[in-house]
Structures are given as C-alpha cells and as structure tokens.
mmCIF file as gemmi writes it, N, C-alpha and C atoms, coordinates in Angstrom:
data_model
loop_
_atom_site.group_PDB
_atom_site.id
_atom_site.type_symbol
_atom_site.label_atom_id
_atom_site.label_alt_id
_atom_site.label_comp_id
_atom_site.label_asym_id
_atom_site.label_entity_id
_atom_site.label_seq_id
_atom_site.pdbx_PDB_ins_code
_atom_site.Cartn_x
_atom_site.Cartn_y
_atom_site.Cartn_z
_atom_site.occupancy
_atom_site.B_iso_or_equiv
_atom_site.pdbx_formal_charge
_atom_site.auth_seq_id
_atom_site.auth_asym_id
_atom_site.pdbx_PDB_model_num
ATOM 1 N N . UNK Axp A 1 ? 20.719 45.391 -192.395 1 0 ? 1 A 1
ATOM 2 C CA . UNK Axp A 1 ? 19.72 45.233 -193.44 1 0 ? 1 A 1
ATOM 3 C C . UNK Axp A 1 ? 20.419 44.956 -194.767 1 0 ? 1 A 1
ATOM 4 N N . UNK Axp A 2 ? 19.625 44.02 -195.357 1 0 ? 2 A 1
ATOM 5 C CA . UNK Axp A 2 ? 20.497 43.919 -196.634 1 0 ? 2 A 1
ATOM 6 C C . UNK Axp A 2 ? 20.009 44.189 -197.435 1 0 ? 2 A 1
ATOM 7 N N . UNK Axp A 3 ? 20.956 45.304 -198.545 1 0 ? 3 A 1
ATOM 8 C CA . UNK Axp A 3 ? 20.628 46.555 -199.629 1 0 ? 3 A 1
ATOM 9 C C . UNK Axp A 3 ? 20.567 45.68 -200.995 1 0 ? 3 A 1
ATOM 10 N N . UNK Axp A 4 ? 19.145 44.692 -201.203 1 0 ? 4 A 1
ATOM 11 C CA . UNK Axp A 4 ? 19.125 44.335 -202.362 1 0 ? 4 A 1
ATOM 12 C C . UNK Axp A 4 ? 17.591 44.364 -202.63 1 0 ? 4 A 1
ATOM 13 N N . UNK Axp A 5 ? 17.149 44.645 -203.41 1 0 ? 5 A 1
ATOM 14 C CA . UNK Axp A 5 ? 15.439 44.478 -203.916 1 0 ? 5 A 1
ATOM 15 C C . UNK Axp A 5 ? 15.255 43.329 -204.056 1 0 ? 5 A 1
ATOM 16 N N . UNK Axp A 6 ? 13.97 42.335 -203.295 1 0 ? 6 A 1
ATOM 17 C CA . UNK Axp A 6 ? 13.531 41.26 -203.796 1 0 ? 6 A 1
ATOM 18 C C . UNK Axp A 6 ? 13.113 40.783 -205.596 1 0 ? 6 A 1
ATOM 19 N N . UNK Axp A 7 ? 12.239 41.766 -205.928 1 0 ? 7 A 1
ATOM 20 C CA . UNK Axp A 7 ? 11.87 41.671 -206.724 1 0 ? 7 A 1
ATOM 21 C C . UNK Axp A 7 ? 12.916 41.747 -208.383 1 0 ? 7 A 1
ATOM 22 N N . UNK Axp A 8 ? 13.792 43.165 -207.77 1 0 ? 8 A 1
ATOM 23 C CA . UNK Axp A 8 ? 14.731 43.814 -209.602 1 0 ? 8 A 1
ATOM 24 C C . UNK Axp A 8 ? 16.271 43.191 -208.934 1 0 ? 8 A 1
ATOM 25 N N . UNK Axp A 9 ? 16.308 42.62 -207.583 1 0 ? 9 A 1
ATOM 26 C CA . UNK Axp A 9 ? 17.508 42.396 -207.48 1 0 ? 9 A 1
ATOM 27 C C . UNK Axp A 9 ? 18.708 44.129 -207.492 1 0 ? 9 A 1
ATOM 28 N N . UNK Axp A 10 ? 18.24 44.972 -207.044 1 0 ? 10 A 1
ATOM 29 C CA . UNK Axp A 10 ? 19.107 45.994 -207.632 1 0 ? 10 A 1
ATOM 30 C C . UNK Axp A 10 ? 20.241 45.938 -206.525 1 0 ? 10 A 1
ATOM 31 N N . UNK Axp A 11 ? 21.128 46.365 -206.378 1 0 ? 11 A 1
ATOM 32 C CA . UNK Axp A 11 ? 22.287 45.996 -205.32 1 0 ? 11 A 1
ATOM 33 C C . UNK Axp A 11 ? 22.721 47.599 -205.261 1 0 ? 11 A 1
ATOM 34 N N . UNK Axp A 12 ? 23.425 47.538 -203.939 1 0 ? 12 A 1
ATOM 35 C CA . UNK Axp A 12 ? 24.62 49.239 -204.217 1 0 ? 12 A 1
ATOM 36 C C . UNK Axp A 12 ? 25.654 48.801 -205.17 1 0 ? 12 A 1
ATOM 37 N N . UNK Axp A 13 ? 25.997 50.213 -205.952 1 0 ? 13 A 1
ATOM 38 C CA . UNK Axp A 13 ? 26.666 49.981 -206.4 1 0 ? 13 A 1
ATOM 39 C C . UNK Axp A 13 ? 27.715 51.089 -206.039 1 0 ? 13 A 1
ATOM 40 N N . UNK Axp A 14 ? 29.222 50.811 -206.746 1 0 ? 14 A 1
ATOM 41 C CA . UNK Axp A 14 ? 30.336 51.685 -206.366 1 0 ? 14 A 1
ATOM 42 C C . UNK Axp A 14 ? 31.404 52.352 -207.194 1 0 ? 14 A 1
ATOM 43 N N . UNK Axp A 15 ? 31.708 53.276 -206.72 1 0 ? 15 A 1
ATOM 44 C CA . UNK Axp A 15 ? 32.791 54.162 -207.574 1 0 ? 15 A 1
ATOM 45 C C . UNK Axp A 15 ? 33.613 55.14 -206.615 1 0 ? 15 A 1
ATOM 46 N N . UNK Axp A 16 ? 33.949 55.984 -207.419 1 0 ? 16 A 1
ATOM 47 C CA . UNK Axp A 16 ? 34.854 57.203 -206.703 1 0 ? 16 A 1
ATOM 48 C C . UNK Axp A 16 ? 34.185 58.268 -206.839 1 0 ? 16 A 1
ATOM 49 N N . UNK Axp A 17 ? 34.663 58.943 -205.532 1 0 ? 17 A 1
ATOM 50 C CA . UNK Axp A 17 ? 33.923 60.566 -205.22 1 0 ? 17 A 1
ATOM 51 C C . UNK Axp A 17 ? 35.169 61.184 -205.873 1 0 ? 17 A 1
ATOM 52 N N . UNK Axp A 18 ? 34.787 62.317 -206.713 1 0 ? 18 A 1
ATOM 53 C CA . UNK Axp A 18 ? 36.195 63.219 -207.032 1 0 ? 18 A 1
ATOM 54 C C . UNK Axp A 18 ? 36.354 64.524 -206.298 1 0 ? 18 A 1
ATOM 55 N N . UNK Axp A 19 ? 37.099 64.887 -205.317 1 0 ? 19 A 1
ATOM 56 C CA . UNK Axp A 19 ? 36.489 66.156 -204.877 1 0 ? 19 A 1
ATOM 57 C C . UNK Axp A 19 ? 37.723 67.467 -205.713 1 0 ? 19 A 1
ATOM 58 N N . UNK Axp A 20 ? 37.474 68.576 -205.106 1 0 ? 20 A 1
ATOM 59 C CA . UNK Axp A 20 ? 37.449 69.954 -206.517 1 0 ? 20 A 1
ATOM 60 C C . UNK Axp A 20 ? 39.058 69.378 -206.506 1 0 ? 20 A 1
ATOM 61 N N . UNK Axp A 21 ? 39.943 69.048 -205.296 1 0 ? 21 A 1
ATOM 62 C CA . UNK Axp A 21 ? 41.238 68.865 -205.67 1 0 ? 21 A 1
ATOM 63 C C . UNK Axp A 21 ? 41.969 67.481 -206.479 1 0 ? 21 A 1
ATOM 64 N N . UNK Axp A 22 ? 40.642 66.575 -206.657 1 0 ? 22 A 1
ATOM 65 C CA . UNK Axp A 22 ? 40.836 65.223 -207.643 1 0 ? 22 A 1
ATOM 66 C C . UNK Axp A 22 ? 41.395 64.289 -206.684 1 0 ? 22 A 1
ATOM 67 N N . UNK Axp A 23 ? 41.005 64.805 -205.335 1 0 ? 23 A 1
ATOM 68 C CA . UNK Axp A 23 ? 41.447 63.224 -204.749 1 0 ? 23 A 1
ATOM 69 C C . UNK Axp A 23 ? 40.538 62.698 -204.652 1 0 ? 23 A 1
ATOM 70 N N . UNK Axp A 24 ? 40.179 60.92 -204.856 1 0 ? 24 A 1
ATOM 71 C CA . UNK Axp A 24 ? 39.44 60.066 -204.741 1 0 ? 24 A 1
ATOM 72 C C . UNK Axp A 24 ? 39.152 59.12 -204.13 1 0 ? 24 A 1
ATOM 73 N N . UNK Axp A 25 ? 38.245 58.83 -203.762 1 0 ? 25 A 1
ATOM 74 C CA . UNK Axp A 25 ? 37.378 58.217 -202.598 1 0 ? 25 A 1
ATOM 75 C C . UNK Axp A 25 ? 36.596 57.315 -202.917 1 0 ? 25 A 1
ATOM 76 N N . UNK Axp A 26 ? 36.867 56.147 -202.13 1 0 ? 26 A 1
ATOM 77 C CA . UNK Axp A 26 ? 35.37 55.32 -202.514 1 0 ? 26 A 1
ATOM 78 C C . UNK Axp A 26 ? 34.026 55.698 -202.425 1 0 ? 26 A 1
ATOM 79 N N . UNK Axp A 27 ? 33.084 55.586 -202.875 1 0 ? 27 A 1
ATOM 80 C CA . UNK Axp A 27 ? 31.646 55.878 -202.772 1 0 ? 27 A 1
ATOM 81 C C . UNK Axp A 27 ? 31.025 54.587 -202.928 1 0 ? 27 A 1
ATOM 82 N N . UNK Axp A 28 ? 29.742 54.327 -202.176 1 0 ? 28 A 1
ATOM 83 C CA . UNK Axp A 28 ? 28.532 53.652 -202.381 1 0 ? 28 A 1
ATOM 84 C C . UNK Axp A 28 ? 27.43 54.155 -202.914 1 0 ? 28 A 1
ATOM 85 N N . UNK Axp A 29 ? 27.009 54.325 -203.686 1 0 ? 29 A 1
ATOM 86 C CA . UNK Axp A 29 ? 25.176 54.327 -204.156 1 0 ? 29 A 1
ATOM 87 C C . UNK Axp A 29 ? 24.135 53.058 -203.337 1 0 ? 29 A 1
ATOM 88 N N . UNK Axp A 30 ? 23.061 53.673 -202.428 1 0 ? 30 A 1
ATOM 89 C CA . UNK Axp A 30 ? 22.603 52.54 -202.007 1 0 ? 30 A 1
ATOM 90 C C . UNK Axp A 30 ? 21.023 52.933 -202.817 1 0 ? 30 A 1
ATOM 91 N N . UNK Axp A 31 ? 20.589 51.717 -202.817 1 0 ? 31 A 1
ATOM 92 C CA . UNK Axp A 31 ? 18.865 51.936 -203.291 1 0 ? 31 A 1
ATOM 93 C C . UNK Axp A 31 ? 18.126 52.017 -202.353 1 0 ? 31 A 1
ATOM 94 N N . UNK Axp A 32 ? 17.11 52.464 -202.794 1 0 ? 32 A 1
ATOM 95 C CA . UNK Axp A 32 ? 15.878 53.116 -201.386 1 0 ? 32 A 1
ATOM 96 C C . UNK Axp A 32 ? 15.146 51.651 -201.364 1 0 ? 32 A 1
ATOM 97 N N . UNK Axp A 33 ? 15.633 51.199 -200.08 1 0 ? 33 A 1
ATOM 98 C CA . UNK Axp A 33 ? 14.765 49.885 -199.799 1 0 ? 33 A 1
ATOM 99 C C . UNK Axp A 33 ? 13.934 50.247 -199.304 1 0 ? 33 A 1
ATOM 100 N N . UNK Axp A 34 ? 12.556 49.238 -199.169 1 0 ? 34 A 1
ATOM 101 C CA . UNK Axp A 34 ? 11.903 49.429 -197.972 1 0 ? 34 A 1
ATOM 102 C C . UNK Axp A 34 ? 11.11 48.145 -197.465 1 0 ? 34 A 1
ATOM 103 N N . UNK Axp A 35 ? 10.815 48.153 -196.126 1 0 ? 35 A 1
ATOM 104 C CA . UNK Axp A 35 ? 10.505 46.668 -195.961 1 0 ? 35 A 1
ATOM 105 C C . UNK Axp A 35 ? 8.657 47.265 -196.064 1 0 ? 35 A 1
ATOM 106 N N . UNK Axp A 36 ? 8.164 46.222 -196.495 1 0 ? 36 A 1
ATOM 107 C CA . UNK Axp A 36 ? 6.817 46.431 -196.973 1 0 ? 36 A 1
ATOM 108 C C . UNK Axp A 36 ? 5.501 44.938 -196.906 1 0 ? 36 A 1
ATOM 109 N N . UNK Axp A 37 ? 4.969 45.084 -196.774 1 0 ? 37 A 1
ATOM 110 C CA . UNK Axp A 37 ? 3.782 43.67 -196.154 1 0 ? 37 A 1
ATOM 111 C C . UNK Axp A 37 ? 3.612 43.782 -197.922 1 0 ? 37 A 1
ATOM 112 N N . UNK Axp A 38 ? 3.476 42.288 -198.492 1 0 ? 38 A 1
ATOM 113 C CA . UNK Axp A 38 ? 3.77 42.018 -200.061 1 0 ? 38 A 1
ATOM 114 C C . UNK Axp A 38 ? 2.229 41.081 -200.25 1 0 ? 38 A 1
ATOM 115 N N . UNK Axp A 39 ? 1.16 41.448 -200.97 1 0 ? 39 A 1
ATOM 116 C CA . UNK Axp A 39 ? 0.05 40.051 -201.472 1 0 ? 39 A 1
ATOM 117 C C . UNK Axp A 39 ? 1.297 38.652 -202.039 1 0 ? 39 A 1
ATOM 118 N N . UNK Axp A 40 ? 0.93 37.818 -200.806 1 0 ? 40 A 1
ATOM 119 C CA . UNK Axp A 40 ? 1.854 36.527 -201.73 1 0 ? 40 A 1
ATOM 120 C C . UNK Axp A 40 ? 1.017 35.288 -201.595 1 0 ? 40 A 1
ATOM 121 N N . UNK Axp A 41 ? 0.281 35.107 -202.67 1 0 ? 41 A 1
ATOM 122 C CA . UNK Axp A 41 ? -0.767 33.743 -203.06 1 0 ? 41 A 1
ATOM 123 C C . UNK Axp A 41 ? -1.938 34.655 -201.901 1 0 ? 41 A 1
ATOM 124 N N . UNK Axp A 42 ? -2.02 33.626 -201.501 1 0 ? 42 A 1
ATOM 125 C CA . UNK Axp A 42 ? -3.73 34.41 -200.557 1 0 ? 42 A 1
ATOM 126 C C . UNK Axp A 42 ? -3.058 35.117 -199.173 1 0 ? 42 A 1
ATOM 127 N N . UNK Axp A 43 ? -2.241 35.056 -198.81 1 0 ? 43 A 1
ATOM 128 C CA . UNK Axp A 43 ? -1.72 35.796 -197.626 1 0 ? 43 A 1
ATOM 129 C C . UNK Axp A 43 ? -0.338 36.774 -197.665 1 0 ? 43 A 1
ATOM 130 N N . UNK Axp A 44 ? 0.026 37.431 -196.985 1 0 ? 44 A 1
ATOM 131 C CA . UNK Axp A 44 ? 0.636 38.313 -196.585 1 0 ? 44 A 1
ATOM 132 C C . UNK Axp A 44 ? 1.93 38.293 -196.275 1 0 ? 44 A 1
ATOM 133 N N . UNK Axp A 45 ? 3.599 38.775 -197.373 1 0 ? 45 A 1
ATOM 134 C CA . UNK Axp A 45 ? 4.51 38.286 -196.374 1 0 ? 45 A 1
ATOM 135 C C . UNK Axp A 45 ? 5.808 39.609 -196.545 1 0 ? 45 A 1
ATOM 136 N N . UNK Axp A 46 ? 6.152 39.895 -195.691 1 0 ? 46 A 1
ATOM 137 C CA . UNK Axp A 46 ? 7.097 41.615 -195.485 1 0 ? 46 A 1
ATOM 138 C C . UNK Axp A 46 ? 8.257 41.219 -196.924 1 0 ? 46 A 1
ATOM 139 N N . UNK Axp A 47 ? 8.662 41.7 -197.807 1 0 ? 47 A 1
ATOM 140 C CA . UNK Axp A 47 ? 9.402 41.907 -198.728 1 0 ? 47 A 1
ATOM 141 C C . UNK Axp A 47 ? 10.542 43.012 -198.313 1 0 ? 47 A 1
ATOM 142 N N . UNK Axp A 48 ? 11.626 43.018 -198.743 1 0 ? 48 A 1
ATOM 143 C CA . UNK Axp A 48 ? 12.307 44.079 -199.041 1 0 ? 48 A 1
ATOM 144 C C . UNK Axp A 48 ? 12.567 44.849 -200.558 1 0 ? 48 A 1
ATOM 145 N N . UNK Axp A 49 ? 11.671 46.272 -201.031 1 0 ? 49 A 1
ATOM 146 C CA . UNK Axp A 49 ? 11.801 46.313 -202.024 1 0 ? 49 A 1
ATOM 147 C C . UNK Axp A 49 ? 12.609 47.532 -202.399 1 0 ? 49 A 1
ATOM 148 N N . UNK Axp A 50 ? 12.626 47.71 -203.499 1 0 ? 50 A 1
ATOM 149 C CA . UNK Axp A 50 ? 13.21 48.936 -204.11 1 0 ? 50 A 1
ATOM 150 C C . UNK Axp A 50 ? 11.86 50.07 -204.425 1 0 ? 50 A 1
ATOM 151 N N . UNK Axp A 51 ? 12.402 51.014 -204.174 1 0 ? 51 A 1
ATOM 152 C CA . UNK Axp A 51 ? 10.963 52.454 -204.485 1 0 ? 51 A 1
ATOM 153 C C . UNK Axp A 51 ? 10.33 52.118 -205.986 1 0 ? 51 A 1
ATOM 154 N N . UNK Axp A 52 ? 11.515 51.933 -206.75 1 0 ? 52 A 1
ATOM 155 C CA . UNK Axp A 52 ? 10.659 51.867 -208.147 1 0 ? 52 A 1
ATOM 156 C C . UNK Axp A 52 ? 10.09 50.865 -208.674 1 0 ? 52 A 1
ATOM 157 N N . UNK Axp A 53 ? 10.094 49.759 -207.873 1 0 ? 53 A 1
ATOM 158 C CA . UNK Axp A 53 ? 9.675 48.66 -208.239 1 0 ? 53 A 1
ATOM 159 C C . UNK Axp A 53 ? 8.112 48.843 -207.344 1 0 ? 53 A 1
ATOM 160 N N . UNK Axp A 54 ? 7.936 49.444 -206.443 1 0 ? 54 A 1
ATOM 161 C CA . UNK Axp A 54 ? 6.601 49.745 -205.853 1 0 ? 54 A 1
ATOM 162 C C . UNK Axp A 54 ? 6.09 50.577 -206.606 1 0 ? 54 A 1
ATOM 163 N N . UNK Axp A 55 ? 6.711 51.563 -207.514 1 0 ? 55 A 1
ATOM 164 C CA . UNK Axp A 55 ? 5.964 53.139 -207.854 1 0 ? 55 A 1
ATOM 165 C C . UNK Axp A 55 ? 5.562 52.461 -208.783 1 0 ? 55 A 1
ATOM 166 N N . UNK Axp A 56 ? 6.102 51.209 -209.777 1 0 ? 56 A 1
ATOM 167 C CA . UNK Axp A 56 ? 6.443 50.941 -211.065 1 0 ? 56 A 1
ATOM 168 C C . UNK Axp A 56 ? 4.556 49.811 -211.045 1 0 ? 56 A 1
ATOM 169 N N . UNK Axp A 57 ? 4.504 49.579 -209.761 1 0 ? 57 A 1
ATOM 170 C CA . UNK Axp A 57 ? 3.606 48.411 -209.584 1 0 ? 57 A 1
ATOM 171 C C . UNK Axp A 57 ? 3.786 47.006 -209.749 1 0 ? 57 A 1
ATOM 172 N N . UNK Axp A 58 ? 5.39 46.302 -209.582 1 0 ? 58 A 1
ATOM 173 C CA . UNK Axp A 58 ? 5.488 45.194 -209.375 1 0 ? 58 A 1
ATOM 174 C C . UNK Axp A 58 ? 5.482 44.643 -208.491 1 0 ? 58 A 1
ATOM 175 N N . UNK Axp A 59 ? 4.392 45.108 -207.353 1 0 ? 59 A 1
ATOM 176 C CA . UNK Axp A 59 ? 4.463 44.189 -206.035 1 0 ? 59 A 1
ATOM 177 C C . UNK Axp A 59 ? 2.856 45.093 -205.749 1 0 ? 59 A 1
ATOM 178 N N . UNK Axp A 60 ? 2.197 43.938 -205.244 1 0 ? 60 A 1
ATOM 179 C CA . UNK Axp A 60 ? 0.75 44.737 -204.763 1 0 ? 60 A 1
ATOM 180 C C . UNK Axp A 60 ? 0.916 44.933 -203.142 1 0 ? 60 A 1
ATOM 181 N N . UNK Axp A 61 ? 0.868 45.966 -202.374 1 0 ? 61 A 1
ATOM 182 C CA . UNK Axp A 61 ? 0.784 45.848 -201.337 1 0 ? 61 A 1
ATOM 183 C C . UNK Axp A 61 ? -0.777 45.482 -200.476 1 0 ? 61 A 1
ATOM 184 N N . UNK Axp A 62 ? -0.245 44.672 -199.412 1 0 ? 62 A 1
ATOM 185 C CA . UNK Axp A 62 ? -1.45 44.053 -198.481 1 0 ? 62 A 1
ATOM 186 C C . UNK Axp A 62 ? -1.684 45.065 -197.519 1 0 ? 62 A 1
C-alpha cells in the first residue's frame, strides 16, 4: 500500500529513535491512511486518504 494521502499528499516521514542509552535508530512516522469510496463528479471512486483530511471534510464520502 502506498503511504501517501490523495488529497494533502502527506508522506512518512523519518528520523531517529533515541533510546535511554542514546543509541540511534532509524524511525518511520507513517500517516493513518485509509482506503475510502470518494463522491467524484456524479459517481463513486476508492481514494486513499489521510484521517485528517476526512475529519477536516476535504473529501465527501459516497
């Protein structure tokens, strides 16, 4: 699945985990996708979005 929002474009993003002894680790942040049935013109088509872009109301769901 690929971790990008149709709509905000948001992507994972990355850094380092520090743990208590300061060694470091890559980390990912992923966004809460979700695949979702989208109003597009008069019919219906599955999107992949981000949570806040649904909570936010930039996508009407069908």
């Amino acid at each position: 699945m690929s971790y990008r929002c149709e709509v905000c474009a948001k992507e994972p993003w990355v850094g380092k985990q520090v743990s208590f002894s300061h060694k470091r680790s890559s980390k990912r942040w992923l966004p809460n996708i979700q695949k979702i049935r989208v109003k597009h013109g008069s019919n219906a088509r599955r999107m992949r979005v981000c949570t806040s872009c649904i909570k936010a109301g930039k996508v009407e769901k069908a």
